[in-house]
C-alpha positions as CSV (number, residue, x, y, z in Angstrom):
1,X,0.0,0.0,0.0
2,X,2.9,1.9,0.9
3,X,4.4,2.1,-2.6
4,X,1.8,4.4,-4.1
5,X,2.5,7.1,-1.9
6,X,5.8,7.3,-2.5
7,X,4.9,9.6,-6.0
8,X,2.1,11.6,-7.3
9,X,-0.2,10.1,-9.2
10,X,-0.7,11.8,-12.6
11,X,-3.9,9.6,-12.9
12,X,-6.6,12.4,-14.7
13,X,-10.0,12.8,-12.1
14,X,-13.3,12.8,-13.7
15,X,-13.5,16.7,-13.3
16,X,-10.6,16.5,-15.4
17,X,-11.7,13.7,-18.1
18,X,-15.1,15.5,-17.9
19,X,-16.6,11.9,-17.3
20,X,-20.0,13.0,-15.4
21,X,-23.0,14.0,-15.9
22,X,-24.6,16.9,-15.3
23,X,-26.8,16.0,-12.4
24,X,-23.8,14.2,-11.0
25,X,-21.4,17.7,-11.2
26,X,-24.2,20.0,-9.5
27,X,-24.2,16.9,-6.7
28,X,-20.3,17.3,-6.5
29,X,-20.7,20.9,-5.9
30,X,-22.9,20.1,-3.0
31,X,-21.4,17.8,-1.4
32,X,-17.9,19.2,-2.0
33,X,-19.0,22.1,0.5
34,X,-19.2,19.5,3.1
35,X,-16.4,17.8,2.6
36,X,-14.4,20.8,2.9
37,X,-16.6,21.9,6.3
38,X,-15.6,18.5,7.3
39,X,-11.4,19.1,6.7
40,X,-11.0,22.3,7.4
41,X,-10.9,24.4,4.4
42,X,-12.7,27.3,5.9
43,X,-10.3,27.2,8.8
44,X,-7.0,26.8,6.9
45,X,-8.0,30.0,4.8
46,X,-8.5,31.6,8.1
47,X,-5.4,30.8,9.7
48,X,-3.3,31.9,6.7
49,X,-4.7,34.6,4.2
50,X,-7.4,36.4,7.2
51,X,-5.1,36.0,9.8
52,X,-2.4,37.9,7.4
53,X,-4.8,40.4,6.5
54,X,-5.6,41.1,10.2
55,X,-2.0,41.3,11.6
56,X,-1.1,43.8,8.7
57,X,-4.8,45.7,10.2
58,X,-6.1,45.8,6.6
59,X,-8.9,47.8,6.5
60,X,-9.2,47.6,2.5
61,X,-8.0,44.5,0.5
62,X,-9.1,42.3,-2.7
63,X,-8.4,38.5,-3.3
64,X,-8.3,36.6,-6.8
65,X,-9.4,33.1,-6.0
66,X,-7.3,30.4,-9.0
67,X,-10.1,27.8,-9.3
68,X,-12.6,28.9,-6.7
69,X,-15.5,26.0,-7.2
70,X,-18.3,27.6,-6.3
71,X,-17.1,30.0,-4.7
72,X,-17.4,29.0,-1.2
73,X,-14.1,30.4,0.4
74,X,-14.8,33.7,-1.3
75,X,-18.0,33.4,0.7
76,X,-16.3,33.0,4.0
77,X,-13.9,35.9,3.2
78,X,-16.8,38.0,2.5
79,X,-18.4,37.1,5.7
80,X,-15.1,37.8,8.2
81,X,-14.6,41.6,6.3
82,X,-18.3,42.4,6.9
83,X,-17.9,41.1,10.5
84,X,-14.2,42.8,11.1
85,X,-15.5,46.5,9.6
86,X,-13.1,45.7,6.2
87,X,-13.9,46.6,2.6
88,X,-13.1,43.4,0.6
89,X,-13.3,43.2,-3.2
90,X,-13.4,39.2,-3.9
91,X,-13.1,37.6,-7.6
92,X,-13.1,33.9,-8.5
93,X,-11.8,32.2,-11.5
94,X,-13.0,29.1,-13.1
95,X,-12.5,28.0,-16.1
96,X,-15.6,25.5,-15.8
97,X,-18.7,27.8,-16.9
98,X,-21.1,25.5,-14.6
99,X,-18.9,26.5,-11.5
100,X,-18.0,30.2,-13.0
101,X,-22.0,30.7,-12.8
102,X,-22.2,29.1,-9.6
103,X,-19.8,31.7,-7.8
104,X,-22.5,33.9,-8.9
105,X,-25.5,32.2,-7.8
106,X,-24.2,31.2,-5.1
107,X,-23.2,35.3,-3.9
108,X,-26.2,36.9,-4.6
109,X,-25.8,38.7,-0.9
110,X,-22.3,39.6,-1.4
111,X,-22.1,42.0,-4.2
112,X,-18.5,42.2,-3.5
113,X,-17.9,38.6,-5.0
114,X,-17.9,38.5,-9.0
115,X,-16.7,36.2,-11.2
116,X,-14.6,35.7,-14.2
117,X,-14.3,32.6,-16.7
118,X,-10.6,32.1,-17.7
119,X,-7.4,29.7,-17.3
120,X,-5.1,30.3,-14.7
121,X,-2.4,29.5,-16.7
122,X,-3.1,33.5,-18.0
123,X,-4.8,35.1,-15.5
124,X,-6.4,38.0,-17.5
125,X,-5.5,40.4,-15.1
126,X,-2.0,42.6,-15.2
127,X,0.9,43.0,-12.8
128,X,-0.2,43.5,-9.1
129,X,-4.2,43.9,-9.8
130,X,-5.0,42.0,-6.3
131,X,-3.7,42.3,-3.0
132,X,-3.9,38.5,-2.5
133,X,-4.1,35.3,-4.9
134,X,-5.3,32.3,-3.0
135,X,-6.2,28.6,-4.7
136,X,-7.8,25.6,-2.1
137,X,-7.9,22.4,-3.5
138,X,-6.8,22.9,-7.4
139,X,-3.1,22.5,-7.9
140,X,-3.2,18.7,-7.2
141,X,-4.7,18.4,-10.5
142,X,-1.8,19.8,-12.5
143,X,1.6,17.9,-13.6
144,X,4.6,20.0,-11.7
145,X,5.4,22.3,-14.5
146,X,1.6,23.0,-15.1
147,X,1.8,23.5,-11.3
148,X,4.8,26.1,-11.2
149,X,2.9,27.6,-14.1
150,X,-0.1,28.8,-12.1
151,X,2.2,29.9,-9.2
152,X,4.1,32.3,-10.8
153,X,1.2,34.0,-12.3
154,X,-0.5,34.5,-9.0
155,X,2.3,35.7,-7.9
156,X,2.4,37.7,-10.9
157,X,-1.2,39.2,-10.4
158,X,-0.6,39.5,-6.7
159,X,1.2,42.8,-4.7
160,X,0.7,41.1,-1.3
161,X,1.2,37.7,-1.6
162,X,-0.6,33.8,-2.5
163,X,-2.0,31.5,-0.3
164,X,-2.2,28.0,-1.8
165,X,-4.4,25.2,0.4
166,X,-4.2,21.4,-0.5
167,X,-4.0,17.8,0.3
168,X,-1.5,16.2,2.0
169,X,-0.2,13.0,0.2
170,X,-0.1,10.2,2.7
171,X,-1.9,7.1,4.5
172,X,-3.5,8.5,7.2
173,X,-5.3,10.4,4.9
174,X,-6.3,7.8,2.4
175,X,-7.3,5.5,4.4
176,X,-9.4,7.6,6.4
177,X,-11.5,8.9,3.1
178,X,-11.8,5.6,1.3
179,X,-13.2,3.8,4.9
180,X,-14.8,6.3,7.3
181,X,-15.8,9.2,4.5
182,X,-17.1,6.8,2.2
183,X,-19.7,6.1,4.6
184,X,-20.8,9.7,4.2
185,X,-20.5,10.3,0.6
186,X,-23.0,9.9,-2.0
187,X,-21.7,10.9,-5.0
188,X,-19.9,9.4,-7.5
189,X,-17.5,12.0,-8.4
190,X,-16.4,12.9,-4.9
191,X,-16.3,9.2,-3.9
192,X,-13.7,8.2,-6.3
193,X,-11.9,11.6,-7.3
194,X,-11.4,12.5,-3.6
195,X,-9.7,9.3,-3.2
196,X,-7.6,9.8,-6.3
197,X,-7.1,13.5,-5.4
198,X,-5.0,12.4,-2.5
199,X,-2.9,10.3,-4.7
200,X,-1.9,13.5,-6.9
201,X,-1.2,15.8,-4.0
202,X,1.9,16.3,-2.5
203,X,3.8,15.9,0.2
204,X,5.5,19.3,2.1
205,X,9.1,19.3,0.8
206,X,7.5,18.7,-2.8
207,X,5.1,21.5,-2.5
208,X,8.3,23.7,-1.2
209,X,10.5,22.4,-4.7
210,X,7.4,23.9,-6.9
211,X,7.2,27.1,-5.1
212,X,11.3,27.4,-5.2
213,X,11.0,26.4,-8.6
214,X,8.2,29.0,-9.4
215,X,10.5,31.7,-8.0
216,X,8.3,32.5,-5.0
217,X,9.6,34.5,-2.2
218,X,9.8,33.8,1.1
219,X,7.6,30.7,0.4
220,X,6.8,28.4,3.8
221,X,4.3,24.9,3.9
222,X,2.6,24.5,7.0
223,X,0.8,21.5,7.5
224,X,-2.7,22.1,8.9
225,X,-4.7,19.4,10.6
226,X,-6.7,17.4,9.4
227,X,-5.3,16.6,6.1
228,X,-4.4,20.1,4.8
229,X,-1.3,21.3,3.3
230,X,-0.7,25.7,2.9
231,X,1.4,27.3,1.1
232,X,2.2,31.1,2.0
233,X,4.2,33.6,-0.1
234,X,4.9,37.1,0.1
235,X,5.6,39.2,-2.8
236,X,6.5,42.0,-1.0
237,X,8.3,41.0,2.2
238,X,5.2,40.9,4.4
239,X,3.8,37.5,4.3
């Protein structure tokens, strides 16, 4: 069992193939939101990118979330700035028009979440346009150079710095989504691509040789618990 977690998996997901159904990708999206309650997305965003925000006493900032989903961490950024007295401007980036709509949809009391449909291997957005570039659960699904790719242009887009939340690669983990989480999971798409999303993450010191290869400054890896890996970089000397 051992021996598959020794390197990433380059094994495409079904969100990759685009191998579902339509009824099956609006269930992911719901029960994606869950999943990430349940391991601590919402908290990992709040211990790295809000926390940063707050010790700089930010009154004023905007975020550019790579991949956003549905917009769900843009949600919970919203949520802290109207509760802390801050002015946030929040955009997410999809590339998937289901999920560009959904950031929408999903925001309709937040007018300062939008959305934009694009790559984030070219972020249409120039030098510096954001305080912050953040990504939760997305770079897994990339190859290393396609990884070190997407770094460097949020670093590009980003005057602040990039916060980058994802799996840690390992057994615990595995074995605890394909036994006890499969009990709670319904659909087909998180059933076997969460699994295989383990598989392609990475471990800390191989998240660290993308960021040094992406050129990032000042670039640490935290693990955070449950089964979370971040990634902080500042582009400026603060983070």
């Amino acid at each position: 069992m051992f021996e598959k977690f020794r390197q990433r998996s380059l094994e495409p997901e079904n969100l990759d193939k685009g191998s579902y159904t339509p009824e099956e990708y609006e269930g992911c999206l719901v029960e994606l939101r869950r999943v990430n309650e349940w391991l601590g997305d919402a908290n990992a965003l709040r211990d790295s990118l809000l926390k940063e925000i707050e010790r700089r006493d930010l009154r004023s900032f905007s975020v550019l979330d790579v991949g956003a989903g549905s917009g769900e961490l843009l949600r919970v950024t919203a949520k802290w700035a109207r509760e802390t007295s801050r002015q946030a401007s929040l955009v997410g980036l999809e590339l998937n028009e289901r999920s560009a709509q959904a950031i929408l949809d999903e925001s309709t009391d937040f007018r300062e979440i939008s959305s934009v449909r694009a790559s984030g291997f070219q972020l249409p957005f120039g030098d510096h346009s954001f305080d912050y570039a953040i990504q939760s659960l997305t770079l897994h699904h990339f190859d290393d150079a396609g990884a070190v790719k997407i770094l460097r242009e949020m670093a590009r887009v980003a005057k602040g710095g990039i916060f980058v939340i994802d799996l840690n690669r390992n057994p615990v983990a595995y074995l605890f989504y394909t036994t006890i989480g499969h009990l709670f999971l319904h659909n087909r798409l998180i059933r076997e691509d969460g699994a295989l999303s383990i598989l392609k993450s990475f471990k800390p010191e191989e998240m660290e040789q993308i960021a040094k290869q992406a050129g990032l400054l000042n670039a640490k890896v935290g693990k955070h618990f449950p089964s979370r890996l971040v990634l902080s970089s500042s582009t400026n000397g603060n983070v």
